[in-house]
N, C-alpha and C positions, 0 to 999 in steps of 0.2 A: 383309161389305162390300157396299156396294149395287150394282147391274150398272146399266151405263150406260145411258141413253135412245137409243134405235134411231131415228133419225129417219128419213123416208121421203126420198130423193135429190130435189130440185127438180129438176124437166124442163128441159134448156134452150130459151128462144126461144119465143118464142108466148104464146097467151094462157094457158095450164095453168103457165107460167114466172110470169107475171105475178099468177097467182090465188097461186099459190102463196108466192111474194116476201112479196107484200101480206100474208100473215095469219103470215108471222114478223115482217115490219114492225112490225105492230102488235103482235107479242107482246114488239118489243121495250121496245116506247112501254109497255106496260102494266108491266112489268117496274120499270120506271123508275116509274109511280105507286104499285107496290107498294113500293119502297123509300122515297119520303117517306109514307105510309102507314102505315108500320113506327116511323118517325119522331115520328110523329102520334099511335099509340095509346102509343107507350113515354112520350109525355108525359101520357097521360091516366092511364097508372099509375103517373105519376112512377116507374117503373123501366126504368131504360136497361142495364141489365146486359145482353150476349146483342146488342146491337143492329148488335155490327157483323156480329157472325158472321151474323146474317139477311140483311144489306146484300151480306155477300159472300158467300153463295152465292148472291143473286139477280144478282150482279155477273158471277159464273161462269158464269151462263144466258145474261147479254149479251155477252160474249165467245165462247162458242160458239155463237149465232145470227148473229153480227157475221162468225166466219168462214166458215160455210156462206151466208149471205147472199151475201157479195163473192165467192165460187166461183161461185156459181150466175148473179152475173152477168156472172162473166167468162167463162162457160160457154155463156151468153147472148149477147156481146156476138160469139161467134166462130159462131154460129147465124144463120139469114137473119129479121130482123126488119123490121116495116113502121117506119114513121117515130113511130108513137106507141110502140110496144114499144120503140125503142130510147129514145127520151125518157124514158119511165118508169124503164128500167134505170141509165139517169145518174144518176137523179133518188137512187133509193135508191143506188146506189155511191156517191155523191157525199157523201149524210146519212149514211152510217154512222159515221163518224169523229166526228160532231154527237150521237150516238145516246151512240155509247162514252164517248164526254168526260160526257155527262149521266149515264152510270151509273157514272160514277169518281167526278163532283163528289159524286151521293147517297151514297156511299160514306165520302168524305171527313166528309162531315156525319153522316153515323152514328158514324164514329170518334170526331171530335170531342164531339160531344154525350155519346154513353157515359164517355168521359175527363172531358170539361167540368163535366156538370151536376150530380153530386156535390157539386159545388164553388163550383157557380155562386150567386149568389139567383135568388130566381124571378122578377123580374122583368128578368134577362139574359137567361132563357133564354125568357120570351114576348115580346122582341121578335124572335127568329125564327120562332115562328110564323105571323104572317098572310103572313109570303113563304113558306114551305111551302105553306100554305093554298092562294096565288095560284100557285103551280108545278103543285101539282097540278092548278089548273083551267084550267091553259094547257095539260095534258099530256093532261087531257079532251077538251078541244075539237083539238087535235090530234089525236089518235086519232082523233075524230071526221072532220074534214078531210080525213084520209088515206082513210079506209073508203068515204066517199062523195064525195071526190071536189071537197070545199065550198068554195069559193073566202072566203065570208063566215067561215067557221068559222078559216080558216086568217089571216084579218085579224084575227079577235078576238085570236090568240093576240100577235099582233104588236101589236095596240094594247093589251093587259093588261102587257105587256113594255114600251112607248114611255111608257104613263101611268101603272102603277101598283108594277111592280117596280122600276125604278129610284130613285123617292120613298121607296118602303121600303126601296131598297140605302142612299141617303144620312141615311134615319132611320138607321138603323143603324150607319151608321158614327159618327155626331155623338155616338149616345149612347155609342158604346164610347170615342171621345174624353172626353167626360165624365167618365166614369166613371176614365180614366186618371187624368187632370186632379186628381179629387175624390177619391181613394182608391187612392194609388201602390203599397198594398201587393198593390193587385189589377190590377197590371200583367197576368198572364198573360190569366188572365180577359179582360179588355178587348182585348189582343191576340186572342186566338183569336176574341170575339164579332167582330170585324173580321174576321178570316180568314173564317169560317162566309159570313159578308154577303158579301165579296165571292167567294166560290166557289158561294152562291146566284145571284149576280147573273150568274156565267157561265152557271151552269144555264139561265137563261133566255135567253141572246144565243145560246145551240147551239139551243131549241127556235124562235126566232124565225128561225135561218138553215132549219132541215125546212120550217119553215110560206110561208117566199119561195121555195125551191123548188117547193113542193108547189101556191102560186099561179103561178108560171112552166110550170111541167108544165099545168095545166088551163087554162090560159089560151094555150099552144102558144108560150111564150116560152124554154123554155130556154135555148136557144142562146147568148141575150143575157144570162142570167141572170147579175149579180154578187153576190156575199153582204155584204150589213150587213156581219160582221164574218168578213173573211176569217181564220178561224184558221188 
């Protein structure tokens, strides 16, 4: 049996709080490009066997970073903080819950896809591609945004989500209507490529709500900060 990963206690308050936060933050951002990643190669070897079992232990990794995260900043929040440390500690208490839903939705579409594409043809299963494609390179520049701090970085992710996810959530669903439409015996099929699109299309309104925070923090806006989509 393997022995469990020892992690080192986050500091509360200050800026060793803050260092520290920030590089599970991101480990958890990166978590999340590792599961559509996984996603990604299982279709280059057309083999999806095994896909969720990857999904979900990288799922288990965002769950136990999610709850030493929210400890450390409640650990934080009860510590004497300047007015940017406690900003930054909202910022990430706030996205977690944004964080966790993104590594359920990857989740989701790992399951599906290993049950689905057996089954599927292939060209069901590559129009989910280029919105993986496009998650990932939201979840790039997000990473990036967070690390240093990038107000541009964090609009790209919001404008690849305003102009170009959404176009491919509505391709996506049209063709899975199609396909109802033209081949009733492949109802499930067409149901599920539905579902997949729109549990993509969350994926993206949760990394789009991190990146209006993450511009509200650098910009000294929190306060006032409302979310796009208040889940």
């Amino acid at each position: 049996m393997s022995t469990p990963v020892q992690r080192n206690p986050v500091q509360s308050g200050g800026s060793a709080s803050v260092a520290q936060i920030t590089a599970r933050f991101l480990r958890m951002l990166s978590i999340a490009l590792e599961q559509l990643e996984a996603v990604r190669q299982a279709d280059v070897r057309a083999e999806f066997a095994g896909l969720t079992a990857r999904a979900g232990l990288l799922e288990q990794e965002t769950n136990e970073l999610e709850r030493e995260i929210e400890d450390a900043c409640l650990a934080a929040f009860a510590a004497p903080l300047s007015e940017d440390e406690l900003a930054f500690h909202l910022v990430v208490f706030r996205s977690l819950t944004n964080l966790e839903r993104v590594g359920d939705y990857a989740l989701k579409l790992a399951r599906d896809l290993e049950h689905f594409a057996p089954r599927a043809r292939s060209a069901t299963l590559q129009d989910v591609l280029p919105l993986v494609r496009l998650l990932s390179e939201m979840l790039e520049r997000l990473v990036y945004a967070f690390a240093e701090r990038d107000v541009a970085a964090a609009r790209e992710v919001m404008r690849l989500d305003y102009e170009q996810v959404d176009a491919l959530y509505e391709q996506m669903q049209r063709a899975s209507l199609t396909r109802l439409l033209e081949r009733p015996e492949d109802t499930e099929v067409a149901l599920t490529a539905g579902q997949i699109a729109r549990n993509l299309e969350r994926l993206g309104d949760h990394l789009v709500n991190v990146a209006e925070r993450l511009e509200a923090l650098v910009l000294g806006r929190v306060a006032s900060y409302q979310p796009t989509h208040p889940f």
